[in-house]
Each structure stands twice: as C-alpha cells, then as structure tokens.
C-alpha positions in Angstrom: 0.0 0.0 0.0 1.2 3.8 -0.2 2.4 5.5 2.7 -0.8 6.9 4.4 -0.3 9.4 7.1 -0.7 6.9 9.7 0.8 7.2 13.2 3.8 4.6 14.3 1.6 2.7 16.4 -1.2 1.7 13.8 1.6 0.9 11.2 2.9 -1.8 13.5 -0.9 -3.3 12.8 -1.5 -2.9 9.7 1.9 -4.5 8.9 1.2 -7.5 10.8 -1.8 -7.8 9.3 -0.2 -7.8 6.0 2.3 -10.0 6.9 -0.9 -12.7 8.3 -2.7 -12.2 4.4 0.5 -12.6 2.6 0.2 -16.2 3.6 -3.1 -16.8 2.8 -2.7 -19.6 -0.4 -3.7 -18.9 -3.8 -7.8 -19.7 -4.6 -8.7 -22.3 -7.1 -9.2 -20.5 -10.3 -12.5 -21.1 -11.5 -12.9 -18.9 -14.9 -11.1 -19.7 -17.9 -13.0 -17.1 -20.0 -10.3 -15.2 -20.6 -11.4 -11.8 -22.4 -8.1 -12.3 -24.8 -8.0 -8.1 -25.3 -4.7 -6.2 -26.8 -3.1 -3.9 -23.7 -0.6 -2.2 -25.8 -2.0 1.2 -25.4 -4.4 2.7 -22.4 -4.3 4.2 -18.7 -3.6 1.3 -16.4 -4.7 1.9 -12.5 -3.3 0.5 -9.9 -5.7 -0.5 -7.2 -4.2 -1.8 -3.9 -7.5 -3.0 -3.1 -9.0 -3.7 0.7 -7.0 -4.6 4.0 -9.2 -7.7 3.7 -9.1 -8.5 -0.4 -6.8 -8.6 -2.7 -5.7 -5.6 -5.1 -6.0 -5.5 -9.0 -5.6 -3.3 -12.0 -8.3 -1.7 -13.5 -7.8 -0.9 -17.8 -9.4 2.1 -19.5 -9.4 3.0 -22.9 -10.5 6.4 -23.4 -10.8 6.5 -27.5 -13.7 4.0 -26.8 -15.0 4.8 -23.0 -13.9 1.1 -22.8 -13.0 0.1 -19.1 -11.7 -3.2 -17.7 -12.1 -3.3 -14.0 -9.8 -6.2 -13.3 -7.3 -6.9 -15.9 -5.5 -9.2 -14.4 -8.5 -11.9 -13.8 -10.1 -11.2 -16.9 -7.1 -12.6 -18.7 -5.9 -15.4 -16.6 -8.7 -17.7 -15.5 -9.8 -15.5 -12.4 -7.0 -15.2 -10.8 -6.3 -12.6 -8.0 -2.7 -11.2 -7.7 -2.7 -10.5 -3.6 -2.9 -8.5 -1.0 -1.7 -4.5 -1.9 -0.9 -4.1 -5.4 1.5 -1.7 -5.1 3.0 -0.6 -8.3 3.1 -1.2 -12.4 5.6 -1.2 -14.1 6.5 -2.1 -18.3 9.5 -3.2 -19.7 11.2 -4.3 -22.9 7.6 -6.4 -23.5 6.7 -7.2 -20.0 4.7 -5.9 -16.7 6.1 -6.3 -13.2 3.4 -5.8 -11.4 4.4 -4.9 -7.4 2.6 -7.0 -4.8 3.5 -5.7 -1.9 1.6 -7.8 0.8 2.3 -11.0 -0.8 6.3 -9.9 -1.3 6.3 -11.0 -4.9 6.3 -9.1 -8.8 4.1 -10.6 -11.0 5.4 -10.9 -14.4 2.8 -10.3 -17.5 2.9 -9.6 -21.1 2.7 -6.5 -21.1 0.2 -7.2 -24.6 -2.1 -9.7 -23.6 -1.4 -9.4 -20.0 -0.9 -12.9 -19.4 0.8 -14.3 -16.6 4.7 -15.1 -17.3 6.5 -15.5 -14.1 6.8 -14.5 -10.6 9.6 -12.6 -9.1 10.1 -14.1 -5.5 12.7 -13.6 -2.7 11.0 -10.0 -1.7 10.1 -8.5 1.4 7.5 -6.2 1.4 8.8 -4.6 -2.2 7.4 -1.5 -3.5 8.5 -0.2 -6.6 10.1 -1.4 -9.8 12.6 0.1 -12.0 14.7 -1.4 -15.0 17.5 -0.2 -15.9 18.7 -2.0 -18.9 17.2 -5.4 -20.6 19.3 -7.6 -17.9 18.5 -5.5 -14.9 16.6 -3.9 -12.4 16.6 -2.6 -8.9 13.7 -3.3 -6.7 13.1 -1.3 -3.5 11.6 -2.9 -0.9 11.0 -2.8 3.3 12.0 -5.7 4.5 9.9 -8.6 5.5 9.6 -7.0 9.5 9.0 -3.6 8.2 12.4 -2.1 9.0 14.9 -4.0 7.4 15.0 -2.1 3.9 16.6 -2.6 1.1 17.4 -2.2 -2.8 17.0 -5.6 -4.5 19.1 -5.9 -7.8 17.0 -8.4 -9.8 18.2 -10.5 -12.8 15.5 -9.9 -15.4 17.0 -13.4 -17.4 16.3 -15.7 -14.7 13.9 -13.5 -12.4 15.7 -13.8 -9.3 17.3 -11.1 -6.9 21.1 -11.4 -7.3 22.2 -9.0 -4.2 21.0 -6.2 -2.0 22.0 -2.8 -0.6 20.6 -1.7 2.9 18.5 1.2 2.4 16.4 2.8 5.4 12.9 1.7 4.0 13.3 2.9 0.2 10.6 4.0 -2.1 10.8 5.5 -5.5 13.6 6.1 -8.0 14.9 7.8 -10.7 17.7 7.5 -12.9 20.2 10.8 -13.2 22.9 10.5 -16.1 24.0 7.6 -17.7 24.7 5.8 -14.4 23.6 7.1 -11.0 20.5 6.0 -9.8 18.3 8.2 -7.4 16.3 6.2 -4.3 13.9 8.0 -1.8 14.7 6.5 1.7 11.0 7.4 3.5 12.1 5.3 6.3 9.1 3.2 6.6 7.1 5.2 9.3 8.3 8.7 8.1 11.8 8.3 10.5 14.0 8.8 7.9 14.3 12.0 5.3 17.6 10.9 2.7 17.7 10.1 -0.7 20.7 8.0 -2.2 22.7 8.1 -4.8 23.8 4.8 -6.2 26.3 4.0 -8.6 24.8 1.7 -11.4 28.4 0.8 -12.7 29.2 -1.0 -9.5 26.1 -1.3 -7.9 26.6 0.6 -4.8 25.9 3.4 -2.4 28.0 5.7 -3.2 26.5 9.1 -1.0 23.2 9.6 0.8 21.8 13.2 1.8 19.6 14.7 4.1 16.3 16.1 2.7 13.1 17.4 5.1 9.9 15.6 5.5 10.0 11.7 4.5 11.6 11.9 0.6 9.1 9.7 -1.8 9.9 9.9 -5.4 11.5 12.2 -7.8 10.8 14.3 -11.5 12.8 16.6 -13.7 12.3 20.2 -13.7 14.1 21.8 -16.6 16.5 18.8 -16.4 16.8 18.8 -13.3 15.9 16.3 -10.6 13.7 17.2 -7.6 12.5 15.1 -4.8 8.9 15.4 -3.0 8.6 14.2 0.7 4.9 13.5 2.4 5.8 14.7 5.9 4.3 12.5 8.3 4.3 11.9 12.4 7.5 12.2 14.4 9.2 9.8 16.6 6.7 8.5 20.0 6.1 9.6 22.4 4.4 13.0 21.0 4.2 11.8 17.3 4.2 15.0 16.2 2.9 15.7 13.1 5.6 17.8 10.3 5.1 18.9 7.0 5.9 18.1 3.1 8.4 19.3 1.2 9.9 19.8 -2.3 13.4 20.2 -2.7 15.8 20.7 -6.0 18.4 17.3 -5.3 21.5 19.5 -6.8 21.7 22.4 -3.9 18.6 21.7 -1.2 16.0 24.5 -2.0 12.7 24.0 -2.0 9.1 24.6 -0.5 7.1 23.6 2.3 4.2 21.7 1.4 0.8 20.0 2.7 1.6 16.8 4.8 0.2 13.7 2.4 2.2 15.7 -0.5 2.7 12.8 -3.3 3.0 11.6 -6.9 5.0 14.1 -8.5 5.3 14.2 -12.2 6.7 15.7 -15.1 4.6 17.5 -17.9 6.0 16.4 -21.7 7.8 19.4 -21.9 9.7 19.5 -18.8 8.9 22.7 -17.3 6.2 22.1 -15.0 5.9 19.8 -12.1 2.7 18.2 -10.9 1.8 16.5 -7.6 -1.2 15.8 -5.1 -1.8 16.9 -1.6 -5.5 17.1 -1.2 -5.8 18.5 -4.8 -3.6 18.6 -7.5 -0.9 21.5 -7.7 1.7 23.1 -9.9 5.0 24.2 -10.1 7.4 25.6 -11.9 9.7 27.4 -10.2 11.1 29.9 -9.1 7.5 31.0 -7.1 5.8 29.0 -4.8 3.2 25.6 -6.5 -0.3 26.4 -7.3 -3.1 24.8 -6.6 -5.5 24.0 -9.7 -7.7 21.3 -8.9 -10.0 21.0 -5.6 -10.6 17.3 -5.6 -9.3 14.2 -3.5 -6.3 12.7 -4.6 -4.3 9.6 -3.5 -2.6 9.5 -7.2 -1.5 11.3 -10.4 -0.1 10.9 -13.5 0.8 13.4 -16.1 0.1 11.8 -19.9 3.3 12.3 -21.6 1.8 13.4 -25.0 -1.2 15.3 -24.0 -0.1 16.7 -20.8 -3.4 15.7 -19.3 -3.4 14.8 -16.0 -5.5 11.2 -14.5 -6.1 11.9 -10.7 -7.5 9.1 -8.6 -10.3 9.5 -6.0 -10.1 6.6 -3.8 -13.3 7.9 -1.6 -13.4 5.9 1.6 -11.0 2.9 0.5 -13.1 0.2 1.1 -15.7 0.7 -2.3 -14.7 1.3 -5.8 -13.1 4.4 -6.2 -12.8 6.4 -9.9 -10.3 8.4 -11.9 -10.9 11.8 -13.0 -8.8 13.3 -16.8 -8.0 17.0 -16.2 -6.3 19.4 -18.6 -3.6 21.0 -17.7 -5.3 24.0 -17.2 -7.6 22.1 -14.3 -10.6 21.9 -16.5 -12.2 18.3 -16.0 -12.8 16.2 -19.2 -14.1 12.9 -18.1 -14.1 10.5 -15.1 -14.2 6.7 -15.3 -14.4 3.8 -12.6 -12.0 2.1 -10.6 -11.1 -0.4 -8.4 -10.6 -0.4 -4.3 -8.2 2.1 -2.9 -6.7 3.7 -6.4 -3.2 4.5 -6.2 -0.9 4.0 -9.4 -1.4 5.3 -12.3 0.3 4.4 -15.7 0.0 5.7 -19.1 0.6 3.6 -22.4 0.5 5.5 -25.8 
C-alpha cells in the first residue's frame, strides 16, 4: 500500500496484518474465459484494493469509454494477484506488477497481460525500476517492516542477485548515464535521505539529508527534484511535520501539505505536478499552485497530452474512480476504478 499518514503505532498493525494475508494460499481458479484483449496502449490503475481482499488493476481506454475493471483476472482464469498491489511497471515487452503484501512481482505480457513469471525472494517490495534489458533494482522494506533494502533483480532468470541496505526505500529515478536516485522514507516517516547509487558497481556511493520523509522524484528543466509526504514524528508526541519539495542538486525548495505525493513531469519539462489534497503546480522559481480542488491519492501526467489522470479513492473500502483533467484544471471525463486507487500508468 502507499504511505498513508498513519501514526507509528497503527503501522505496527496494519503491517502484521499484511504479513498474516501474505500467507493466505492462492484460490482455485474457476474462470477460464479469458477476455483475450490487446493492452498495448491505455491508462492502467493500480488498485491496492481492501486490507481484507486482494488488489487488482483496473484498464481504460478512453478512444472507446472502454474500461476493464480487473485486468488481471479477466485474462488469466480468475486469478487474484494479492494483498496490496503496489505498483506497475512495463518493460522491454513485459509488466512487473508490485505486490506488496504478498512480497512478490508478478510478471505479464505487457500485450495480452498474461501471466509469465513471478519474481520471489521479496520483502514487502514496493516499486520497480529497469534499468537496462538484464537489470533492475527493486526497493523494498523488509519482511519485519524495518529491514529495507534495494534488491538488484536479474530480469533473465527472475531472481534477486544481491541487496544494498537502504532505510525503507521507495521510489527512483535514474540521473545521467549511471547514477540511480532512491527515496529513503524510512518506513514510518523516520527517515528524510535520498541515495545516490552507482549503477556501474552497484553501490551506495552518497546519501543526503532532505526534510519531510523523501518519496519519489521528477525533472524540472532537467533537473531532478524530490517530494517528501511529511508525516508523524518519533513516539512519544508523534508530532505531526510537514511536506516538502526540494531541487536534489543544492537543497532549495518549498514547504508543502503533509500527504504531498505523486509528482510528475509534464511532456515538456517545465512544469511539475503533484497531489496533496488536490492537484498543484509548479514551476519554479514561485511558490506551486493549486489547480484542482478534488481528493487525490494519485496522479499521473500523460506524456503526450499533458493531461493529467487523478485518482479518487473515496473511503478505501468501495470502488473508487479516476478523473482526466487538462492542464489548465478543466475536468474532461471521469471513469471507474477499483478499491483504494493509487498507481497510475499511461501507455501511448
């Protein structure tokens, strides 16, 4: 699941839980009507579903108002892929598809989105990023919450070759030809770095200090920035401390809403997007903007249009829905989801 702003204390349950569903076995499938549909283009929405179901990923095309609520099962017999569907990612013709509470990727073709493999070994992982067609770095908590870590996964064989020790990573982002960027959000909003790793030897090579629990990263004018969510302190006061955006290169940056998320890129570079409580903008040197007034858990910026897919996951436990907004803030169209909404990803 993302990072809610959850105190210490409830974390510690809602981990355990996850870590009693995560065992749960596999269900008999019992549908082999496979829809047989062409997922090469689309928005793909990643639902992490109920603390009591399983998550799944929900299609839409919007040429034809065509929507697929669970893409997964509707091309593989039924099947459900586990407790908190975390993230989605495609590669070089496939899908990693993050399952966070059952510490596994599920591999797809990222066409038909039938099932190919599963990536094991995992604890708690969260995010997915390849950096060439032999490789890829998984980051990942830990399977007691607090011993994080980047997985390096061989994308031949599927299996994790070796780890670094990261304070509860989440998010990356590649900078140059060989430096990888990792947010280190610490797990319970303890811990405010980000790394830099060297993909050339495939190691730490310097971590810095950055406010308010650092979660993932997008260019500005070519340059990399970093949003944190803020969160609760250390017990026993838990007190509560803001968001933040911050240029990597020299620090600066802006205080923002706690629950501050998702930022993205628009196609030409210059503006940044993220959510916290609404959708805002930035781009520099003033202070964001907001320009949508709507519940957000996630966003994603369309890198041709520049329209932006906001997700509205209501109260978590019922269907929740995607709203298209122009850049500009004027809504376009909303379609349905599944459970707790999170991801988004965008195929053209």
């Amino acid at each position: 699941m993302k990072v809610r702003l959850f105190k210490p204390s409830l974390f510690f349950v809602l981990l355990a839980l996850s870590a009693f569903w995560a065992c749960k076995p596999d269900p008999v499938l019992n549908d082999c009507g496979n829809r047989n549909g062409n997922y090469d283009k689309g928005i793909f929405v990643v639902n992490e579903g109920s603390f009591n179901g399983t998550g799944s990923i929900t299609w839409h095309d919007e040429s034809r108002n065509l929507t697929v609520e669970d893409v997964y099962a509707s091309e593989n017999c039924g099947a459900v892929l586990g407790q908190f569907v975390q993230s989605l990612t495609f590669h070089n013709g496939k899908g990693y598809i993050v399952v966070n509470g059952a510490n596994k990727i599920v591999v797809v073709d990222a066409s038909t989105f039938e099932y190919l493999d599963t990536i094991g070994g995992l604890g708690f992982p969260r995010y997915f990023y390849a950096v060439d067609n032999n490789t890829a770095y998984v980051t990942q908590w830990g399977a007691d919450g607090f011993s994080g870590s980047l997985a390096k996964v061989d994308l031949n064989t599927n299996k994790v070759l070796s780890t670094i020790a990261l304070p509860q990573p989440e998010k990356m982002f590649k900078s140059g030809a060989n430096t990888l960027l990792v947010a280190n959000i610490g797990g319970y909003g303890l811990d405010s770095t980000v790394s830099w790793v060297d993909l050339s030897i495939g190691q730490e090579v310097d971590r810095r200090k950055f406010r308010g629990a650092p979660s993932g990263f997008a260019a500005l004018n070519g340059t990399p920035y970093v949003i944190c969510k803020g969160g609760y302190g250390p017990a026993p006061n838990y007190d509560a401390y803001p968001g933040w955006l911050a240029n990597t290169t020299n620090g600066n940056g802006f205080e923002l809403l706690p629950g501050a998320d998702d930022l993205c890129a628009n196609p030409a570079g210059n503006t940044l997007y993220y959510v916290a409580g609404g959708i805002w903008s930035y781009t520099g040197p003033g202070a964001p903007v907001k320009i949508v007034d709507q519940p957000s858990y996630g966003l994603a910026c369309d890198p041709v249009s520049g329209n932006l897919y906001c997700s509205d996951p209501k109260d978590f436990s019922s269907p929740g829905s995607v709203s298209i907004y122009q850049p500009n803030g004027t809504k376009i169209a909303t379609f349905p989801v599944g459970i707790a909404p999170g991801e988004i990803v965008i195929r053209n």
